[in-house]
C-alpha positions as CSV (number, residue, x, y, z in Angstrom):
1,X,104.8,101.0,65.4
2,X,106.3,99.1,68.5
3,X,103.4,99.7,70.6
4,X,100.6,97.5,69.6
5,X,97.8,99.9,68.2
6,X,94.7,98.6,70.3
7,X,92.4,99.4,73.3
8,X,93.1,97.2,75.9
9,X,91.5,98.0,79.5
10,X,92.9,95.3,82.0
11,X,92.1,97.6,85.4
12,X,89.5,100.7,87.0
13,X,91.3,103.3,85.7
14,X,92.9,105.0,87.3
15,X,94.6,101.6,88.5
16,X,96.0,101.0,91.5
17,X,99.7,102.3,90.3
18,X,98.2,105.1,89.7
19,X,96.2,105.9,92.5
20,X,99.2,105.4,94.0
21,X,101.4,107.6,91.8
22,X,99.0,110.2,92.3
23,X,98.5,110.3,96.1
24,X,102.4,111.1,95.5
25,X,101.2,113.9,93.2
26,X,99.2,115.3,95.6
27,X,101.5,115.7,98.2
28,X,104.3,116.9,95.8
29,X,102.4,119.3,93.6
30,X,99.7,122.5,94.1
31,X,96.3,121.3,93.6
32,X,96.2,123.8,91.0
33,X,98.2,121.4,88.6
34,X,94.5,120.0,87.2
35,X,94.7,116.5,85.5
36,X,92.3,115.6,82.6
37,X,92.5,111.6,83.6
38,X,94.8,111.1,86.2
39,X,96.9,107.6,84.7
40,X,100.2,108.0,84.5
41,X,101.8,107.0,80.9
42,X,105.4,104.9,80.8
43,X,104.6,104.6,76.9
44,X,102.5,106.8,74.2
45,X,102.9,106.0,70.1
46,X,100.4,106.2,67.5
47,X,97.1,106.1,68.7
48,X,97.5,105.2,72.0
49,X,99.0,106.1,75.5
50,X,99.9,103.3,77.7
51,X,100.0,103.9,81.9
52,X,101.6,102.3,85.0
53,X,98.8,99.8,85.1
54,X,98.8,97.9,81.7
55,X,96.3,100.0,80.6
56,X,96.1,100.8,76.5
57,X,93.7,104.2,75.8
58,X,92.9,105.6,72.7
59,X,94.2,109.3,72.3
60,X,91.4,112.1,71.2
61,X,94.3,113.8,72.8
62,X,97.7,114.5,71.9
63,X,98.5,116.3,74.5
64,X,96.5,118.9,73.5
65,X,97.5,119.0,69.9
66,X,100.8,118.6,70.3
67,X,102.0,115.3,69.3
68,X,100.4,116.0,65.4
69,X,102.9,113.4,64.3
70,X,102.6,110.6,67.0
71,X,104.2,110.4,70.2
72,X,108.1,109.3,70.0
73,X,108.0,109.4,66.4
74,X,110.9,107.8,64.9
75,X,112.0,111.1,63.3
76,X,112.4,113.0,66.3
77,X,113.5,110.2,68.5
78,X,116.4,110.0,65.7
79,X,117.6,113.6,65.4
80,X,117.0,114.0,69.3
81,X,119.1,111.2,70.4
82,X,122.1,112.0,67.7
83,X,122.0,116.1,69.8
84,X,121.6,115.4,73.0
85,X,125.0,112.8,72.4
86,X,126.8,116.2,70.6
87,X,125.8,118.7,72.8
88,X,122.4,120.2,74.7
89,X,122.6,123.6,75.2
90,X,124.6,126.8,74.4
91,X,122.5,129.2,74.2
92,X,121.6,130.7,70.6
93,X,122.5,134.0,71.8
94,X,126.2,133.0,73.1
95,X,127.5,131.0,70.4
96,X,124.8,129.9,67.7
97,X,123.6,126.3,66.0
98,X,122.7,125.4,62.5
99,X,119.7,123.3,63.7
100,X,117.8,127.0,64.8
101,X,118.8,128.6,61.8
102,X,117.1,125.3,59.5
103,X,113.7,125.5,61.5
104,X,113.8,129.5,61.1
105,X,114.2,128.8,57.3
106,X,111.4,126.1,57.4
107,X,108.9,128.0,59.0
108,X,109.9,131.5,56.6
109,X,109.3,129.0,53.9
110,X,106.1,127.5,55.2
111,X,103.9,129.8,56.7
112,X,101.3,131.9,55.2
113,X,102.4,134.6,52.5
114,X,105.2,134.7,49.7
115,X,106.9,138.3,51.0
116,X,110.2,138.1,53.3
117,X,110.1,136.9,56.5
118,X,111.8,136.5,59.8
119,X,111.6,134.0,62.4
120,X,112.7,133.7,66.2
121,X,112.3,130.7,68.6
122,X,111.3,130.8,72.2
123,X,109.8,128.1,74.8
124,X,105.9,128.5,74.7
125,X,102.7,129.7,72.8
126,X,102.2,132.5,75.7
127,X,105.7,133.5,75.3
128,X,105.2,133.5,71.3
129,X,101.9,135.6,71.6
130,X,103.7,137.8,74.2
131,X,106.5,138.6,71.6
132,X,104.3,139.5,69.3
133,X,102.7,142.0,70.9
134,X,106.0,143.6,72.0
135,X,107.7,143.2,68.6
136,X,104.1,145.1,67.2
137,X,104.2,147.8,69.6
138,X,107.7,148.4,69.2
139,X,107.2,148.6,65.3
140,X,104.1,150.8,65.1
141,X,104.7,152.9,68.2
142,X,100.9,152.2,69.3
143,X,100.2,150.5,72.4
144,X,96.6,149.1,72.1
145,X,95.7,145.7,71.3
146,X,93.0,144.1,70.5
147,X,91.6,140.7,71.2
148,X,88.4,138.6,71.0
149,X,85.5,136.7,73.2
150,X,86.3,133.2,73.5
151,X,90.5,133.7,72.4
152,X,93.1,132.2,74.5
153,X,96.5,133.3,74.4
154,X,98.2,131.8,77.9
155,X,98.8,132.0,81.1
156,X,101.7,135.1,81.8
157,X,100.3,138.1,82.8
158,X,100.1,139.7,79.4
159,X,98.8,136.5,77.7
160,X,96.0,136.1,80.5
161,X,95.5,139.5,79.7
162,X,94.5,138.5,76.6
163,X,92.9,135.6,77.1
164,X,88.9,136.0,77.6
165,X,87.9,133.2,79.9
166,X,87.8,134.5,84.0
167,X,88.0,130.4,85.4
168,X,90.2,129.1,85.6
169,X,92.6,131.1,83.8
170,X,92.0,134.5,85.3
171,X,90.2,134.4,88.5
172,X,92.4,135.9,91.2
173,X,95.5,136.9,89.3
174,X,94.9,140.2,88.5
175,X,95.3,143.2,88.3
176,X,96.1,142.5,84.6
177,X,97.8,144.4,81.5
178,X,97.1,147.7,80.4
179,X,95.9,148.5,77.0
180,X,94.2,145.3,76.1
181,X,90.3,145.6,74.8
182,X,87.9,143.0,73.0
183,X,85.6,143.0,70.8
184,X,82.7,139.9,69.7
185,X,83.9,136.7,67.4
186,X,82.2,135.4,64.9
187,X,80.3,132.5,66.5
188,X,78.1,131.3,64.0
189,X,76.4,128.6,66.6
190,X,75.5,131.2,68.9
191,X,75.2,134.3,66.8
192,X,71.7,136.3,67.6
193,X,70.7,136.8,64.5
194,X,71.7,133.2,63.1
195,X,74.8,132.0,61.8
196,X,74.5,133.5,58.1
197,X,74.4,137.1,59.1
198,X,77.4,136.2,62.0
199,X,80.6,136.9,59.8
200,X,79.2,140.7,58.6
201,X,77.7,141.5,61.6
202,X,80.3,140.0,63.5
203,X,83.1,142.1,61.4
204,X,81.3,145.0,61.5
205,X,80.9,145.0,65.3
206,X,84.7,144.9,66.0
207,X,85.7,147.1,63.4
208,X,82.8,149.7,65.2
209,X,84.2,149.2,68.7
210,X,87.9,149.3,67.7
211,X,87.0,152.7,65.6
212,X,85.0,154.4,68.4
213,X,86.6,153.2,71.8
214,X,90.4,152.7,70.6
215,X,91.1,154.4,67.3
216,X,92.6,152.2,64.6
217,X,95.6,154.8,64.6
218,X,96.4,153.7,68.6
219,X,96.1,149.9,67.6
220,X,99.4,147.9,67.4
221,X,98.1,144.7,67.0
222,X,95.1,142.4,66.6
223,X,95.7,139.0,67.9
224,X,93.2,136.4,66.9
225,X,93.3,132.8,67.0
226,X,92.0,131.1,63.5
227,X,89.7,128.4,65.4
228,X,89.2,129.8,69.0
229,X,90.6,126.9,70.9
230,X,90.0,127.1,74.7
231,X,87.1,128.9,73.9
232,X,85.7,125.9,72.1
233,X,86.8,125.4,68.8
234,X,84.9,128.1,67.3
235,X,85.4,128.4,63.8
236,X,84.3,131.5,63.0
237,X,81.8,132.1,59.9
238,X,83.6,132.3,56.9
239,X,84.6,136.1,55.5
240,X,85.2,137.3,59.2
241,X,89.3,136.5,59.1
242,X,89.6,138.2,55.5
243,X,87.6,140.9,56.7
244,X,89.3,141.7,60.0
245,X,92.8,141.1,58.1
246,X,91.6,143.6,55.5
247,X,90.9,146.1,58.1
248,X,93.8,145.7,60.0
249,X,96.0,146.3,56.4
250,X,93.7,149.7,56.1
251,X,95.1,151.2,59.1
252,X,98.4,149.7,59.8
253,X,97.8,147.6,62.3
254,X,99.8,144.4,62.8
255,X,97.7,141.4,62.5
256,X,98.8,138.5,64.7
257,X,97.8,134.8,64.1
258,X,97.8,132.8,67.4
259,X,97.8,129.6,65.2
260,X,99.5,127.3,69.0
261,X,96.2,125.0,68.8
262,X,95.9,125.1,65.0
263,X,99.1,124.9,63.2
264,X,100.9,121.9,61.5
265,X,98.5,120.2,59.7
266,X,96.3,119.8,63.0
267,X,93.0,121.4,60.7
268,X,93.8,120.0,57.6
269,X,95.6,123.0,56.2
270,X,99.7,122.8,57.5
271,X,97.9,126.2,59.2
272,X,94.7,127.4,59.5
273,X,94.7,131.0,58.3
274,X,95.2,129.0,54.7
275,X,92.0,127.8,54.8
276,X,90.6,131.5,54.1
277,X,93.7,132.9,52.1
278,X,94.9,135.0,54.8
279,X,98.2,136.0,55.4
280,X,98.9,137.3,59.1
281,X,101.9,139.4,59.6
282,X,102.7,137.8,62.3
283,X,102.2,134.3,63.1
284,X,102.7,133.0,66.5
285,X,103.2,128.8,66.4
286,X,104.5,126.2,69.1
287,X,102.7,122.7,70.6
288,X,102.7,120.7,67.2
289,X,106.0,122.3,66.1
290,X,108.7,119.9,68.0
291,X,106.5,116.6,68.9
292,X,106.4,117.4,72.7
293,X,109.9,119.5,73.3
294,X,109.5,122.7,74.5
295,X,109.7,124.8,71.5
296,X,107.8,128.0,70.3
297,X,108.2,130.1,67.4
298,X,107.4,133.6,66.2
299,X,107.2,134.4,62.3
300,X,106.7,137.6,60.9
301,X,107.3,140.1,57.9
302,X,110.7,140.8,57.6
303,X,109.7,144.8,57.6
304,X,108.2,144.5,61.6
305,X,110.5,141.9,62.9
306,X,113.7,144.1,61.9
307,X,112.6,147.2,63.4
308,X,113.5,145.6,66.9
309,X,116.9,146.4,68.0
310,X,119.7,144.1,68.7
311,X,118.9,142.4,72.3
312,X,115.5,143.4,72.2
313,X,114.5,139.7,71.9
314,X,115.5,136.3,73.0
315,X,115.6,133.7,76.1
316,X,118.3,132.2,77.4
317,X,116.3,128.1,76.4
318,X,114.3,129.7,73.3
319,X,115.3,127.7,70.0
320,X,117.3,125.0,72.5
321,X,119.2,122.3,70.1
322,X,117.0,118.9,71.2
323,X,114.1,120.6,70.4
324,X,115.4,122.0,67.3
325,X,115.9,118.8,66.2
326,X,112.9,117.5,67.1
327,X,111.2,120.6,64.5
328,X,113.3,119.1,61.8
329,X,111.8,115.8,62.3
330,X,108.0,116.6,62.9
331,X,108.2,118.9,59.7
332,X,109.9,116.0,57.9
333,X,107.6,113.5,58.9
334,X,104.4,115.7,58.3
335,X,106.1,115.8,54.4
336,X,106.7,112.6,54.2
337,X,103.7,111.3,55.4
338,X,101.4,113.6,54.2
339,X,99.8,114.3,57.5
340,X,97.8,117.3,56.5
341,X,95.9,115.0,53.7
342,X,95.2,112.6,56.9
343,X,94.4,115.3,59.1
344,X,91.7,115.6,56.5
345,X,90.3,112.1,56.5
346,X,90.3,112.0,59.8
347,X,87.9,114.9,59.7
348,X,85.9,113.2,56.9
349,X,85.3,110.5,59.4
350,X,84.8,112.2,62.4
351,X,82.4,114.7,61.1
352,X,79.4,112.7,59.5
353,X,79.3,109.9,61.8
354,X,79.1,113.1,64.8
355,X,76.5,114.7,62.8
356,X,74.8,111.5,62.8
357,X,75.0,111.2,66.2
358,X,73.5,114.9,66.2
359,X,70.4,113.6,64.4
360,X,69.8,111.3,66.7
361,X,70.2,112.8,70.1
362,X,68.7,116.1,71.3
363,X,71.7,117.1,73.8
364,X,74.1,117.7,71.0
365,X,73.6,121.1,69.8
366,X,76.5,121.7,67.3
367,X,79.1,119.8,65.8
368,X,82.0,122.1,64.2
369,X,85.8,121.7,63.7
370,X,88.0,121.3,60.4
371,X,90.8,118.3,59.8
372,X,91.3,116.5,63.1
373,X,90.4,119.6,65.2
374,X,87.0,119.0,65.8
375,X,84.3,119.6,68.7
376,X,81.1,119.0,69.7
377,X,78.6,121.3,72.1
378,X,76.4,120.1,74.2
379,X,73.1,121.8,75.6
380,X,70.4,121.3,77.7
381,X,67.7,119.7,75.1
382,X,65.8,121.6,72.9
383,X,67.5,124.8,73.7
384,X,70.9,126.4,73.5
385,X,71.4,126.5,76.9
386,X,74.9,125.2,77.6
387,X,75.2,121.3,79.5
388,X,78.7,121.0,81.3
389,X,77.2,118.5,83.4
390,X,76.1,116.3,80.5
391,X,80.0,117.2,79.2
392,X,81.2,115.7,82.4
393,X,79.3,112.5,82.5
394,X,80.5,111.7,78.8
395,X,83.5,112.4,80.2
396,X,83.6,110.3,82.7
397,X,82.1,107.2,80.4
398,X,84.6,107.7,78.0
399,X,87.9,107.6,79.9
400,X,86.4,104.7,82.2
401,X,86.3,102.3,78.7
402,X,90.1,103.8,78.2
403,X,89.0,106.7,75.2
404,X,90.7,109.7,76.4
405,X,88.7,113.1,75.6
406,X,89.1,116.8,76.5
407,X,86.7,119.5,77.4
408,X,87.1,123.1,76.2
409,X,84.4,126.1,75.9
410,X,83.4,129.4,77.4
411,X,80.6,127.6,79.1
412,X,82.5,124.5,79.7
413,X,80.2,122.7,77.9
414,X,82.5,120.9,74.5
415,X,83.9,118.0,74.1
416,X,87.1,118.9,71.8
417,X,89.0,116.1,69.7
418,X,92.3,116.1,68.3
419,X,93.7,112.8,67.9
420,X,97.5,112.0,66.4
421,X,97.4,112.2,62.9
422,X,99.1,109.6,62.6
423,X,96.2,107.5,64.4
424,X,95.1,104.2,62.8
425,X,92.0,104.3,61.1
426,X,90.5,101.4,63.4
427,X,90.9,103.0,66.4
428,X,88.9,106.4,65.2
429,X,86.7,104.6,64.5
430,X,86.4,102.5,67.8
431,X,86.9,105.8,69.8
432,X,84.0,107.3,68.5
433,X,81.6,104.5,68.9
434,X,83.0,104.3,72.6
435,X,82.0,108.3,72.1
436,X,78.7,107.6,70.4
437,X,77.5,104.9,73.2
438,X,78.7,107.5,76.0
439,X,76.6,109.9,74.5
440,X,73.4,108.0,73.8
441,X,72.9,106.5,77.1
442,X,72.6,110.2,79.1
């Protein structure tokens, strides 16, 4: 790796370039543009993103989950150099390109489920999930769908739609799509009756309100995200997938895996449905797929995704040739460097020391997450009562010793970590003792 794998804090940060890059921000862009840590990178690789100031941080980040495979990793700097020198765009839909065709291939061949399978490429996990619900509609003639607490989906009308959370997602945008309803998750933390009766219950809920308010014969799809990730990186109790899957193959309803957040090898799994042996239909995909290009993908059996007629789909930039390119080399490099078996030690060394942590301090009130996608809650001690505030101030430690962290959760109150997988051992484990001090000292 060229750029020296290390912490190194040498101003405040922000610095001073970056105060003064984003003063320029400010009067260039809409305030509602938010920014997570506001230093502005020149260089990122590894386990670390370097800003205008000198300044080396340690990524919890990736972008949110999307350089899996490191940032500018040699693969798809490679292949993406070699295209854009041949030639950038046609438009798949005008005149054609292998490099679509291979990553269409790769993903029929990787995703969940032996049985035939079609895939099409588009620019962004909204536009994914919103092509899923149009090719489900179109193929089962229903119009309902159904969707979860805590799911997010994006940020186009149909996707906020979809999307649970009012702020800031929702607030103000509306009126909003037709024909959307939701029905509980699984949420084993916060589950009334406890976390071992959350999945039946849970199941049995849904499958009551979609059989009472909707009718399973009016229901195109159900879209659900493996691990909610917005929401908080709920993982929800094991047997609630197969269960809602099974349900959804009882009645002919499409069942649609939002795996954006989760997929390629971010939970351990190359995507997260495997981890319970379910097999979506369809399974929408972008963020880790093309190490930071714009890319998106939708995968589904060959029997739905055929039904739509010719024009029906497409986008004049979906499947463009750089970022094709760049999907060869992330799945390459996840092969090659057996990224989903570090995805997994990076959870098996996240995990204990956090529940550790856990033992030791009352304001942590869950710790949850598989592989390198892994989140902790914080509450108000000795109660369940969600802590933003506390969420902020770790916050606000963390990035000022150069860790960077995110936030996620309905209550805005988890601190969510998904670090490259490529990540060098020594700074995990720095990070979290940066995390760990941060933490003890509220």
């Amino acid at each position: 790796m060229s750029i020296p794998q290390e912490r190194r804090v040498v101003t405040a940060i922000p610095g001073p370039k970056s105060q003064e890059l984003l003063a320029r921000k400010q009067a260039a862009v809409p305030p509602g543009i938010g920014t997570t840590l506001p230093v502005f990178v020149t260089r990122a690789g590894g386990g670390v993103v370097q800003d205008a100031d000198g300044n080396s941080l340690i990524d919890f980040g990736s972008g949110i989950a999307v350089t899996n495979v490191g940032n500018a990793a040699p693969k798809v700097v490679e292949r993406v150099q070699k295209q854009v020198a041949d030639f950038t765009h046609t438009c798949f839909m005008v005149t054609p390109y292998e490099s679509y065709v291979r990553v269409c291939e790769k993903l029929n061949e990787l995703t969940p489920g032996e049985h035939e399978k079609r895939t099409f490429l588009v620019n962004s996990g909204a536009e994914a999930v919103e092509n899923a619900v149009k090719i489900a509609r179109h193929a089962t003639g229903r119009q309902a769908v159904v969707v979860f607490d805590h799911g997010y989906h994006g940020r186009t009308l149909l996707t906020m739609t979809l999307t649970a959370k009012n702020m800031p997602y929702k607030h103000g945008f509306g009126p909003f799509a037709p024909e959307v309803y939701r029905v509980p998750l699984a949420y084993p933390y916060r589950w009334p009756s406890g976390p071992e009766n959350c999945a039946e219950e849970a199941a049995a809920q849904a499958i009551d309100m979609i059989t009472k308010q909707i009718g399973p014969g009016n229901v195109a799809a159900v879209v659900i995200e493996p691990i909610a990730g917005e929401g908080g990186f709920i993982e929800p109790a094991r047997g609630f997938l197969p269960r809602i899957a099974e349900f959804c193959k009882a009645n002919g309803i499409v069942f649609v895996a939002d795996e954006v957040q989760t997929g390629f090898a971010r939970t351990g799994d190359l995507f997260a449905c495997e981890d319970e042996g379910v097999v979506p239909d369809i399974i929408t995909t972008a963020k880790g797929i093309a190490g930071g290009l714009p890319l998106a993908a939708v995968t589904g059996r060959a029997e739905i995704m055929d039904k739509v007629h010719v024009g029906g789909l497409g986008g004049t930039y979906g499947g463009n040739p750089l970022a094709c390119e760049a999907a060869l080399g992330v799945l390459e490099t996840i092969e090659e460097e057996d990224l989903v078996a570090k995805a997994r030690r990076i959870g098996e060394i996240m995990l204990p020391r956090l529940k550790a942590l856990q033992e030791r301090v009352n304001v942590i009130g869950d710790v949850r997450g598989r592989g390198a996608m892994i989140a902790i809650e914080l509450v108000e001690p000795g109660t369940k009562e969600p802590n933003p505030t506390a969420v902020q101030e770790v916050v606000k430690r963390c990035h000022a010793e150069g860790l960077l962290v995110l936030t996620a959760g309905t209550y805005g109150n988890v601190l969510r970590f998904l670090p490259p997988l490529v990540i060098p051992e020594h700074l995990l484990e720095e990070g979290l003792g940066i995390l760990e001090k941060a933490i003890a000292e509220l």
